[in-house]
C-alpha positions as semicolon CSV with decimal commas, in nm:
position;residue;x (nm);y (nm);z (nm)
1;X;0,000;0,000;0,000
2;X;0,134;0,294;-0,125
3;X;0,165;0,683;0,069
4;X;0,142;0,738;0,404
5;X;-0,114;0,641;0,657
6;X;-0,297;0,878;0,913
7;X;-0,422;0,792;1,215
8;X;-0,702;1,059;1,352
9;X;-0,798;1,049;1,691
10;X;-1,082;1,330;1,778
11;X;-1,347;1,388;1,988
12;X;-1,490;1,113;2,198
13;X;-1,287;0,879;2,045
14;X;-0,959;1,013;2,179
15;X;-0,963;0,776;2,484
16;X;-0,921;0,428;2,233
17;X;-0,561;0,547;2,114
18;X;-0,309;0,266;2,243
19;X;-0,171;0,425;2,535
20;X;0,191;0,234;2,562
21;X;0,256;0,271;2,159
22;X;0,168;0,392;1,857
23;X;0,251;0,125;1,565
24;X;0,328;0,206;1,181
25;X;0,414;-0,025;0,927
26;X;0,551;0,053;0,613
27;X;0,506;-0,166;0,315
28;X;0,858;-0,254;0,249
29;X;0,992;-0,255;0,582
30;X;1,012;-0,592;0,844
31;X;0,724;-0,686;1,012
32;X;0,847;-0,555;1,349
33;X;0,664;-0,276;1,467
34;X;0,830;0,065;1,538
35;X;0,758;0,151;1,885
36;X;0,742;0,534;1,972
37;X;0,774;0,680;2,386
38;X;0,450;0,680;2,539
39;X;0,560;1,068;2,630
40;X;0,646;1,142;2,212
41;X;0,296;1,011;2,165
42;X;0,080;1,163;2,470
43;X;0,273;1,522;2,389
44;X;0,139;1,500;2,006
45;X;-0,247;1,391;2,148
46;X;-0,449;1,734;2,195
47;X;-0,820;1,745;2,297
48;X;-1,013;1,926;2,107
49;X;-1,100;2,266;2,237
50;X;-1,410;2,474;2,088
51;X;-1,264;2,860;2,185
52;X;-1,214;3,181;2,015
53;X;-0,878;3,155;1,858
54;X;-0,846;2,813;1,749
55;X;-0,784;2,694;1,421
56;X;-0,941;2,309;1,467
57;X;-1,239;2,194;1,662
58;X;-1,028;1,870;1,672
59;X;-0,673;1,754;1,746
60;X;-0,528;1,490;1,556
61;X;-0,260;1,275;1,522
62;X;-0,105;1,222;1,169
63;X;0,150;0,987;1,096
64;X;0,307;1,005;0,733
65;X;0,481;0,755;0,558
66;X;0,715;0,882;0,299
67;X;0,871;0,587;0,021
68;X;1,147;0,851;-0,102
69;X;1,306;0,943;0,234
70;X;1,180;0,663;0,431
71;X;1,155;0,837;0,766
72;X;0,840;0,849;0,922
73;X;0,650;1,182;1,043
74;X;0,460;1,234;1,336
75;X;0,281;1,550;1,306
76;X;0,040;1,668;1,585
77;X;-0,165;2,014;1,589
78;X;-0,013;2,229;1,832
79;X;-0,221;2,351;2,161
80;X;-0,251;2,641;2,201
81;X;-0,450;2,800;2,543
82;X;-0,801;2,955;2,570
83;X;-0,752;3,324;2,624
84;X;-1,006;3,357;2,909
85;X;-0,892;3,046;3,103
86;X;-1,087;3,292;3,453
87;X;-1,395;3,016;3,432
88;X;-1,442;2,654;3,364
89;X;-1,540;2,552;2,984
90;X;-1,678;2,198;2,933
91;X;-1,596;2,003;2,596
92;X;-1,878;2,144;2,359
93;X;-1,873;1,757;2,210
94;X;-1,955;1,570;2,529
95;X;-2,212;1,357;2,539
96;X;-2,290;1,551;2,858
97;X;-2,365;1,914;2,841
98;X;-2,323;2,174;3,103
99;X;-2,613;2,253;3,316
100;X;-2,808;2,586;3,269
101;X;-2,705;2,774;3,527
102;X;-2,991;2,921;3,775
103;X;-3,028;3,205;3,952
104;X;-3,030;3,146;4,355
105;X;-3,331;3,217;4,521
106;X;-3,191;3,319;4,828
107;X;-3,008;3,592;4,687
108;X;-3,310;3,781;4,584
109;X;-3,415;3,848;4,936
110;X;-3,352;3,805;5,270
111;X;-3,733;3,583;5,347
112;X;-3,752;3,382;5,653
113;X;-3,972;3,076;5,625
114;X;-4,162;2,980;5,999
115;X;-4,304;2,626;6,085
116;X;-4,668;2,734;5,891
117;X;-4,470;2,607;5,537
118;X;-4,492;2,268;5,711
119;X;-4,857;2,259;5,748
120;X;-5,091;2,090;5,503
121;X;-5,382;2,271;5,345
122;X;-5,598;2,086;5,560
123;X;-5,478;2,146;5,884
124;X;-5,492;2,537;5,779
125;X;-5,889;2,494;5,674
126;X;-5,900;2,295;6,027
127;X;-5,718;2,571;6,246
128;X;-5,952;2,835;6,018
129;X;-6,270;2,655;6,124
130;X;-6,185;2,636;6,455
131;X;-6,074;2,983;6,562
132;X;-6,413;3,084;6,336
133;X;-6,578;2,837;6,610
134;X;-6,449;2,958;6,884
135;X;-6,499;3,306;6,792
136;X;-6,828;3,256;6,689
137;X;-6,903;3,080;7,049
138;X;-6,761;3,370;7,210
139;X;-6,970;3,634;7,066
140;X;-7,296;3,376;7,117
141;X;-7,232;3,356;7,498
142;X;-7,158;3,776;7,507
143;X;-7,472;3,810;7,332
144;X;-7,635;3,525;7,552
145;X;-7,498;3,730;7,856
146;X;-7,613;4,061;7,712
147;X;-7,958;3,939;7,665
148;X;-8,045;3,791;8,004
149;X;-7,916;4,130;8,165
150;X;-8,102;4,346;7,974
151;X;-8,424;4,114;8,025
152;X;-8,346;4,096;8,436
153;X;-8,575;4,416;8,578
154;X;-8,500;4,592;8,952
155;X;-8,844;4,504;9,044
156;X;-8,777;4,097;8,993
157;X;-8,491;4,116;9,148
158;X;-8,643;4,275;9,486
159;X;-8,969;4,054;9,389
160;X;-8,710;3,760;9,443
161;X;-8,495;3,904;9,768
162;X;-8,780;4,009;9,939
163;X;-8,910;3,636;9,929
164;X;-8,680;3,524;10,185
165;X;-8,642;3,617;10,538
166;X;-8,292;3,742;10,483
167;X;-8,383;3,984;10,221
168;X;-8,656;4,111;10,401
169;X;-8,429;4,174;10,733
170;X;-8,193;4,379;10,489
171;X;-8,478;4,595;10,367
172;X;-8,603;4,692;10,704
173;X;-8,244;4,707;10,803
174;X;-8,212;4,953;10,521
175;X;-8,519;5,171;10,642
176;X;-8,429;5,157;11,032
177;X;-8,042;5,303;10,995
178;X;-8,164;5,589;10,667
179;X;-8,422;5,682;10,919
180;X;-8,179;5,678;11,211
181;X;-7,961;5,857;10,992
182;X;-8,200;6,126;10,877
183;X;-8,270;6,124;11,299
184;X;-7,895;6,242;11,323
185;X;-7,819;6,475;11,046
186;X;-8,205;6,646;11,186
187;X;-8,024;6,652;11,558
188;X;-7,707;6,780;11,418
189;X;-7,839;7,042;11,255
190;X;-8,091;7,185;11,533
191;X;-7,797;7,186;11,773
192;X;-7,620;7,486;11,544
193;X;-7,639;7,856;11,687
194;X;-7,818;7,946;11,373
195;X;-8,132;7,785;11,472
196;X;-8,034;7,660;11,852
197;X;-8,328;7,957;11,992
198;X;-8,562;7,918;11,737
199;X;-8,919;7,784;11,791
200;X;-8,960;7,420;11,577
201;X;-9,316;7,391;11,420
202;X;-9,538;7,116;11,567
203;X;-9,519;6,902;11,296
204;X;-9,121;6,861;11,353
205;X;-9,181;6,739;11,678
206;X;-9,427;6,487;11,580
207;X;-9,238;6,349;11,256
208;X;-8,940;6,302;11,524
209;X;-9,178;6,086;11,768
210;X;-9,279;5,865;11,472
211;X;-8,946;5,804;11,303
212;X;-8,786;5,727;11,648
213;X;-9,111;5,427;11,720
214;X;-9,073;5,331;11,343
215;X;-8,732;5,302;11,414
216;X;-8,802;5,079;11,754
217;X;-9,087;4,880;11,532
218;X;-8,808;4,746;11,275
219;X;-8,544;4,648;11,507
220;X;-8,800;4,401;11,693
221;X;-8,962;4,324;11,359
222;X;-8,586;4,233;11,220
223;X;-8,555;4,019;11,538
224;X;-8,842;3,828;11,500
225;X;-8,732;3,726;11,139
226;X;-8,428;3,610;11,233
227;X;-8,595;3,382;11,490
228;X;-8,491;3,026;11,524
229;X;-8,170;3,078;11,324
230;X;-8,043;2,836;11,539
231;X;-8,152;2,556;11,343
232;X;-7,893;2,512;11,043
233;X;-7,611;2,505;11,214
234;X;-7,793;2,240;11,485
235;X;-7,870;2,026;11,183
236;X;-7,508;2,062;11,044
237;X;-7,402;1,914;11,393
238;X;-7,651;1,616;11,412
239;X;-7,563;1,515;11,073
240;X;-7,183;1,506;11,174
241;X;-7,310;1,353;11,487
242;X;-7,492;1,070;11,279
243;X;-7,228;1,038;11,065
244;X;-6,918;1,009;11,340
245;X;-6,899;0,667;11,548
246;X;-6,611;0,498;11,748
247;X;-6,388;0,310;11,515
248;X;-6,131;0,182;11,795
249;X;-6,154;0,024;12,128
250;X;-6,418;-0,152;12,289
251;X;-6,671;0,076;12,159
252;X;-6,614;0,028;11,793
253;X;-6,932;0,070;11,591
254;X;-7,111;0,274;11,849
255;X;-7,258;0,605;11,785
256;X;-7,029;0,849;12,004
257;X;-7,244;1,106;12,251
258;X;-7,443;1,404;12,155
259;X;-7,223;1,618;12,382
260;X;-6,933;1,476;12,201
261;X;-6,986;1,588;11,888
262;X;-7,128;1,961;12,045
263;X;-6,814;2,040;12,191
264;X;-6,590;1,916;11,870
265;X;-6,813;2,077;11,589
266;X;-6,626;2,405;11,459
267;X;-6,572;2,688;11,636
268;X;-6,812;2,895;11,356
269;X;-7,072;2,633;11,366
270;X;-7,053;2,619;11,758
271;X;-7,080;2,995;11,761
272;X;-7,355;3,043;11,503
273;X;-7,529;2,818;11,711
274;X;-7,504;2,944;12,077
275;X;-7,571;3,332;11,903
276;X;-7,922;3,241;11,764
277;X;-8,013;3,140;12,072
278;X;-7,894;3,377;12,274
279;X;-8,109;3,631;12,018
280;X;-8,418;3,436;12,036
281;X;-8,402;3,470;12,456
282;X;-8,377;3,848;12,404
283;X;-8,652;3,859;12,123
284;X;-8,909;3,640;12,420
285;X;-8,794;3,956;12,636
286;X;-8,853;4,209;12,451
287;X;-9,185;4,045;12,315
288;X;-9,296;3,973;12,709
289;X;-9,224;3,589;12,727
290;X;-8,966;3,629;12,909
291;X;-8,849;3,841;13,195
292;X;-8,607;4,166;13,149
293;X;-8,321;4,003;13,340
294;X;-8,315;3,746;13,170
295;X;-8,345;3,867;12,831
296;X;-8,052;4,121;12,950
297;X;-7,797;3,860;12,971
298;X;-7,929;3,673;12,669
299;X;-7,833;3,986;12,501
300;X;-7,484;4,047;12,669
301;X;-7,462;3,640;12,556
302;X;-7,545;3,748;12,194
303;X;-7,328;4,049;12,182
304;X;-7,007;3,876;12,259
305;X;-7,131;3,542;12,072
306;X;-7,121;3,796;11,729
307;X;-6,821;3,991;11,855
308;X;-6,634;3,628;11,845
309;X;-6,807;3,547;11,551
310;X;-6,746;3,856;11,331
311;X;-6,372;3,786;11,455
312;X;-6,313;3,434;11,292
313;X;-6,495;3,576;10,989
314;X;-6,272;3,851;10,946
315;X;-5,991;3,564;10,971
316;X;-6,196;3,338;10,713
317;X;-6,205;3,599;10,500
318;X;-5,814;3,684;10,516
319;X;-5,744;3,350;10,406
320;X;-6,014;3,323;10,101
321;X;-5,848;3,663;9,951
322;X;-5,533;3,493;10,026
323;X;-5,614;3,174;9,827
324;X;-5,784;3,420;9,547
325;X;-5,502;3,646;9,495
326;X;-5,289;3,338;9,476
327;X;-5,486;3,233;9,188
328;X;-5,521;3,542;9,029
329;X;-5,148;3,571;9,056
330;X;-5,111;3,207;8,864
331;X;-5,370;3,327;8,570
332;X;-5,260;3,679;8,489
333;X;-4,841;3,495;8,509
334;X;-4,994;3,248;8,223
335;X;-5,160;3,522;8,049
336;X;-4,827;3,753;8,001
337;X;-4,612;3,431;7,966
338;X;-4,860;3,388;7,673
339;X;-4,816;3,718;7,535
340;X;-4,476;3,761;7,602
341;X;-4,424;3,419;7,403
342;X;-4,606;3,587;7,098
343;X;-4,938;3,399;7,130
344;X;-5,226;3,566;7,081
345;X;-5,585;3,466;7,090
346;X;-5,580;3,338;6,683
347;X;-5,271;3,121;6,825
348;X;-5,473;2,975;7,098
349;X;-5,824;3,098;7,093
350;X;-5,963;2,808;7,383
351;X;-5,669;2,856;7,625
352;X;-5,666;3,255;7,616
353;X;-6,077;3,257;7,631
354;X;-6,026;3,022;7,905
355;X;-5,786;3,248;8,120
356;X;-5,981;3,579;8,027
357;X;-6,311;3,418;8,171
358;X;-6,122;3,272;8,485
359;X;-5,972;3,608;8,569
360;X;-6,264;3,841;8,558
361;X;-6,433;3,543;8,769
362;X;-6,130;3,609;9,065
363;X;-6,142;3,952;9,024
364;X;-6,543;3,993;9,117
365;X;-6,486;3,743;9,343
366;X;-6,210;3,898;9,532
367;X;-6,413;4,251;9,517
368;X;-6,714;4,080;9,695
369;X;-6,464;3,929;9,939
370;X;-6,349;4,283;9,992
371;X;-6,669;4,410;10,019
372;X;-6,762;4,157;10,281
373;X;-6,439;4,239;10,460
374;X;-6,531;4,583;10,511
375;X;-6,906;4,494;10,603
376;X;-6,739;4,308;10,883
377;X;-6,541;4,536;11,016
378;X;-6,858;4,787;11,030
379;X;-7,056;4,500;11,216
380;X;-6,739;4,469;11,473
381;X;-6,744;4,824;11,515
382;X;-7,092;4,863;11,590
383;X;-7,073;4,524;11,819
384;X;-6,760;4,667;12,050
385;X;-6,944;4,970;12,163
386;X;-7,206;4,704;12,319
387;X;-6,952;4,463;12,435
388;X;-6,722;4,685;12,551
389;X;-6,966;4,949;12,720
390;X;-6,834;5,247;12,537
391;X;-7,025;5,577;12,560
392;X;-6,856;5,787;12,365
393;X;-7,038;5,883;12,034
394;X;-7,197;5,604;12,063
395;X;-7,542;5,658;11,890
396;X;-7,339;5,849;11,578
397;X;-7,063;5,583;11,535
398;X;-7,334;5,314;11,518
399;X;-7,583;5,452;11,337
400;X;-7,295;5,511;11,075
401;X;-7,147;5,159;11,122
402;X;-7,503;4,988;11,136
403;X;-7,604;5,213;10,770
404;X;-7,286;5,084;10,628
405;X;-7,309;4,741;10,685
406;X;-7,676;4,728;10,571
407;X;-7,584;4,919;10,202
408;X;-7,301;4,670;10,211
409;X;-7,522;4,322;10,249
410;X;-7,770;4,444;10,104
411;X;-7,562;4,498;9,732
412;X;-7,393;4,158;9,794
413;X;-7,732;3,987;9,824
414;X;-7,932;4,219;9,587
415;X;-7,618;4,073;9,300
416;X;-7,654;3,691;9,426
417;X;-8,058;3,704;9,354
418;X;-7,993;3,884;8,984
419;X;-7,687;3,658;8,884
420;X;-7,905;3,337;8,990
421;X;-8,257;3,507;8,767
422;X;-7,976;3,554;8,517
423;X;-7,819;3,247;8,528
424;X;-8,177;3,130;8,473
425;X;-8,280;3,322;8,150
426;X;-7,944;3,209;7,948
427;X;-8,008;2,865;8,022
């Protein structure tokens, strides 16, 4: 075969060239193959580079066989460097083209994904449906709550106090002291120099005479409704009595004595209980079933039996503010811990309802404690100037005390009767 052979290696096909030789045979030479260096033939292979400047999309490698000279050629194109070599350029021929490149998301902005890119579409229509719920169930019970205050009247709510005997001590104890009152402020003002030496009209005189009977007519009518108040607490102690036996000894199974369970009932029960009868002794008095001595020291009996009384309620009352405050204290701490956490009520619409309701419900409960603190306190005033003999502005400091304390029960009972009608109407 005559000329010279050329061996082209290009493109993907580069990587099938005999690494260790490169073998030529000529036509009249021996059959022994002319072995080139590996390094002569890697240095003549060049991979084929598409870039600006290049004469070839391909390298090759040419070997010429020449029959005059009889030296053989190996001819390579040269390589010659991309210009821009500042970024990587992948083989345009490659079976495996570059990758568009894509623009980062992240760069564009600075956006901070939370935990609600977790949550399904359901659970949102879910968490929707139930704040809607709950807000829906709020408004209901505000209206329900609106509603049955605008339909409870004054008049059925006195209709309803004025059906017990409590209420209807609290309204004569309400007329007694104003007209007691009015008794003073008229005495107080008579007594000034402006009208000391002037002549009162007839009529005065007379009006005076009838308040100060009306006034004596209430107290014994207030006594007679309050008699027999002895009973609840005796039928709180025979039920513990009933309830009590011996559970050790000989005695086991036994019911224990009557006196037994008298002297260990609680002091307020005990006390409750010795008071009403003390007042029923001086009611018999004053009514003429009894004689004056005797209905005397029923009433010094009485006296110091509320004195005590009043005492452990004050300390009663201490303790229930105490307990109150405690858990007012625990709900308003979970409400700021909420709100300091960055809940709100669309976060947690139950819980923060919840706490809302519970806290207005301590905090008018801890004002009526409050209020019943400082009707107390007006019924131990008006109780030590009896106990304790005092003389001094007497009739003054207890008609003041005595007014005080009836405004005072009388509110607290007046708002029991028109929750309880209210209470009534929502349901």
């Amino acid at each position: 075969m005559a000329g010279a052979r050329t061996y082209a290696v290009s493109g993907t096909h580069a990587s099938r060239v005999p690494v260790a030789a490169v073998l030529v045979r000529h036509p009249g030479s021996a059959l022994c193959p002319r072995t080139r260096p590996v390094a002569a033939t890697m240095s003549s292979i060049s991979f084929p580079y598409g870039g600006h400047g290049h004469a070839s999309s391909s390298s090759f490698i040419s070997v010429q066989d020449s029959s005059d000279t009889g030296s053989h050629r190996l001819s390579a194109a040269s390589y010659d460097p991309p210009d821009d070599t500042s970024s990587f350029q992948m083989n345009p021929l490659s079976s495996h083209p570059p990758r568009t490149p894509r623009t980062s998301l992240m760069s564009n902005g600075s956006h901070v994904f939370g935990t609600d890119v977790y949550d399904t579409k359901e659970d949102a229509q879910v968490t929707h449906t139930f704040e809607i719920e709950a807000d829906e169930s709020e408004s209901e019970d505000g209206e329900k709550a609106d509603g049955a205050r605008a339909r409870v009247r004054r008049e059925d709510v006195w209709r309803e106090l004025l059906k017990s005997a409590n209420g209807r001590d609290k309204a004569f104890k309400l007329l007694q002291y104003s007209m007691k009152m009015y008794l003073l402020f008229h005495l107080a003002v008579t007594a000034t120099p402006p009208f000391r030496g002037s002549k009162r009209p007839a009529w005065e005189a007379q009006l005076t005479q009838r308040l100060t009977s009306a006034i004596a007519g209430f107290s014994l009518t207030r006594k007679c409704l309050i008699l027999f108040n002895w009973l609840p607490p005796l039928t709180s102690i025979l039920a513990q009595h009933q309830s009590d036996s011996y559970v050790t000894g000989s005695n086991k199974g036994k019911q224990k004595p009557l006196l037994h369970t008298f002297l260990h009932a609680p002091p307020p029960v005990l006390l409750e209980f010795v008071n009403g009868l003390a007042d029923d002794a001086a009611t018999f008095s004053k009514l003429g079933l009894l004689g004056k001595r005797t209905g005397e020291r029923a009433g010094r009996l009485a006296d110091w039996c509320w004195f005590a009384s009043t005492l452990v309620n004050l300390v009663e009352n201490s303790v229930e503010r105490s307990v109150i405050l405690d858990l007012q204290h625990q709900v308003e701490g979970r409400l700021y811990s909420e709100s300091m956490s960055g809940a709100t009520t669309k976060s947690n619409p139950a819980g923060s309802r919840l706490d809302a309701k519970e806290l207005a419900r301590l905090q008018r409960q801890d004002y009526w404690i409050q209020m019943t603190r400082l009707k107390l306190l007006m019924d131990l005033i008006f109780v030590s100037y009896d106990v304790f003999r005092l003389k001094r502005a007497k009739g003054q400091v207890q008609t003041i005390a005595g007014l005080a304390s009836a405004v005072l029960s009388s509110a607290k009972l007046y708002d029991r009767h028109k929750s309880s009608l209210m209470k009534g109407i929502s349901q």
